[in-house]
C-alpha positions in Angstrom: 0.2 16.3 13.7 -2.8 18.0 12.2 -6.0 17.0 9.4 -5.7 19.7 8.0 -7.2 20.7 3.9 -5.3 18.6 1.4 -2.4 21.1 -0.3 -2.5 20.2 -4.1 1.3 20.6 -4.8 1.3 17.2 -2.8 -0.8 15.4 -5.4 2.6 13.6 -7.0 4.1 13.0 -3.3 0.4 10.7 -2.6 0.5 9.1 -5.8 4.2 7.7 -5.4 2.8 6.2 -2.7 0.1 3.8 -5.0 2.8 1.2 -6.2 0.6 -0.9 -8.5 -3.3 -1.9 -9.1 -4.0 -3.8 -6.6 -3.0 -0.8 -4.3 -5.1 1.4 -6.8 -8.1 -0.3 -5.5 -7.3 -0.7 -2.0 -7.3 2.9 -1.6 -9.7 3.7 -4.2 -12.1 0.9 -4.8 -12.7 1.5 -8.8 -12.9 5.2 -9.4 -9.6 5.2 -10.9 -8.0 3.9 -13.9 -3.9 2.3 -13.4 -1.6 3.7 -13.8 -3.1 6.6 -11.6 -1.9 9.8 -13.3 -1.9 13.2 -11.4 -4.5 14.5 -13.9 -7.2 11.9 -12.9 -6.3 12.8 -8.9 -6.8 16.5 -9.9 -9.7 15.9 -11.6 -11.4 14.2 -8.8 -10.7 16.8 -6.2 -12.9 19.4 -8.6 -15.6 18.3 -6.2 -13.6 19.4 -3.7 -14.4 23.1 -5.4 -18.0 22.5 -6.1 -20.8 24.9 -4.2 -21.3 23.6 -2.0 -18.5 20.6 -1.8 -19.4 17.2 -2.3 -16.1 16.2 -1.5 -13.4 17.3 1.5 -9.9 16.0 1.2 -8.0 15.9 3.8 -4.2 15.7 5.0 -2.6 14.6 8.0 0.7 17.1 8.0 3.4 17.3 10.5 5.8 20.2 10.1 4.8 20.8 6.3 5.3 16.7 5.6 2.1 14.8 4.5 2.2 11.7 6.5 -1.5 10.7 5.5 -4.6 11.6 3.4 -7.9 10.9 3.2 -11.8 12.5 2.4 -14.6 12.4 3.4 -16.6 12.2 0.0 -20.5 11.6 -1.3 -21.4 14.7 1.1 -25.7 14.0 1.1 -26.6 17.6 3.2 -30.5 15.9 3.2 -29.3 13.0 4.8 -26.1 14.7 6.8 -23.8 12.1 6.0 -20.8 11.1 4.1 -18.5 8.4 3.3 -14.9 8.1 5.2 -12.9 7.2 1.8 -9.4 7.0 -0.2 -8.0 6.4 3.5 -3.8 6.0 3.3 -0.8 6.7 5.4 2.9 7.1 4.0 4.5 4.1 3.5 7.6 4.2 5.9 5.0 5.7 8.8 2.6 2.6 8.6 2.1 0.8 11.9 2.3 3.6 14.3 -1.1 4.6 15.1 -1.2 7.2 12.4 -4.3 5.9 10.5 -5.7 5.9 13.9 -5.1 9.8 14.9 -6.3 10.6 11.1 -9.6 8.5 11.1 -10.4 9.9 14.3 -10.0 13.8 13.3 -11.1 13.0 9.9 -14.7 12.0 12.3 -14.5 15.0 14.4 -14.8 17.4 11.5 -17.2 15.3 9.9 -19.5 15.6 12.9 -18.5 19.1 14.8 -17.5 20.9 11.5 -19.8 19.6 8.8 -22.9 18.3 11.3 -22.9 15.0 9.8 -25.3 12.1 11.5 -23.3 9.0 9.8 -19.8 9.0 8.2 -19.9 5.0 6.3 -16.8 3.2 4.9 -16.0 0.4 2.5 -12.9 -1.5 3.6 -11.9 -5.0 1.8 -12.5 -7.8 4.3 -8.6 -8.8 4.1 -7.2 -5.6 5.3 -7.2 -6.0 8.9 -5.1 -3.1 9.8 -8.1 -0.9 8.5 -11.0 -2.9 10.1 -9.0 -3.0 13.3 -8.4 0.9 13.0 -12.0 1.5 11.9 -13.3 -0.9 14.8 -11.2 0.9 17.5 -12.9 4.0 16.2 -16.5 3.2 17.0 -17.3 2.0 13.3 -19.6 -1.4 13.2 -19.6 -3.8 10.0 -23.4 -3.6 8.5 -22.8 -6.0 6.2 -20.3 -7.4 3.5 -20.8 -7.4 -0.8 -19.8 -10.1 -2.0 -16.8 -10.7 -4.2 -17.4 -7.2 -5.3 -13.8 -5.9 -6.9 -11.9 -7.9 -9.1 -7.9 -7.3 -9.6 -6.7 -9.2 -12.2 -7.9 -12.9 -11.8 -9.0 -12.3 -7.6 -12.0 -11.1 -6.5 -12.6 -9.1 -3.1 -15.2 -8.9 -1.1 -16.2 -5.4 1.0 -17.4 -4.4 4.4 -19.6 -1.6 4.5 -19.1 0.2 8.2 -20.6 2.8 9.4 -20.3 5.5 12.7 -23.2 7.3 13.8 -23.1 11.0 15.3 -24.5 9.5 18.7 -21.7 6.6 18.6 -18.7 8.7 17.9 -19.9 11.3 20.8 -20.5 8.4 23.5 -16.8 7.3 22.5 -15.2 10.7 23.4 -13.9 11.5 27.0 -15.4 14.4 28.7 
């Protein structure tokens, strides 16, 4: 299994796998509108074409199947960092350690390939798969906002995490 660069004819196979709002902003916080169409998706990976990018997505593929997809996006060259986002696995592969294998590629070319010093997150304090995932690859909570997304009548509150280049480079054997 490989991250690899996101193949665009796979746009409608990722989107079948956002069943309804509250899994719109899961994965995507609010920079979508429901129903998610494949012309908003497309749209958003234009920054993927910018020069230079702002915005890398990013497939996990095994023999030609996406399993997994994710970017790192908000790509601030002055600062060298980015944010680990829009982080997902195929439904019928969740639970196997997949999310784990893609967030930790998805960090090594953030800091071998793109020279990044910090790769941050948001994740919504109830999904403890993710934090667990995030925490087992070197990421530490900084803080939490508040009852900051609201679906429907509920409001979520968000952990901001963050890895930092010396961090993720202590974490990996020799």
């Amino acid at each position: 299994m490989k991250l690899t660069s996101f193949e665009r004819e796979d746009v409608h196979r990722l989107l079948s796998w956002v069943e309804d709002e509250a899994g719109l902003m899961q994965w995507a916080g609010s920079s979508f509108t429901w129903p998610l169409t494949a012309e908003q998706f497309r749209e958003h990976l234009q920054a993927a074409d910018t020069d230079p990018p702002v915005l890398y997505p990013l497939g996990l593929y095994e023999t030609g199947a996406l399993l997994g997809y994710c970017e790192l996006s908000d790509h601030r060259r002055r600062v060298d960092s980015a944010m680990l986002s829009r982080v997902v696995i195929r439904p019928d592969r969740r639970g196997r350690g997949l999310g784990q294998l893609m967030v930790r590629q998805a960090l090594a070319f953030g800091f071998e390939r793109l020279k990044l010093h910090r790769i941050g997150l948001g994740v919504f304090d109830f999904n403890e798969s993710a934090l667990r995932c995030y925490a087992r690859a070197g990421f530490t909570c900084e803080g939490t906002l508040r009852d900051s997304a609201r679906v429907g009548d509920a409001r979520w509150s968000c952990h901001i995490m963050s890895i930092l280049r010396p961090e993720w480079q202590g974490d990996k054997p020799p």
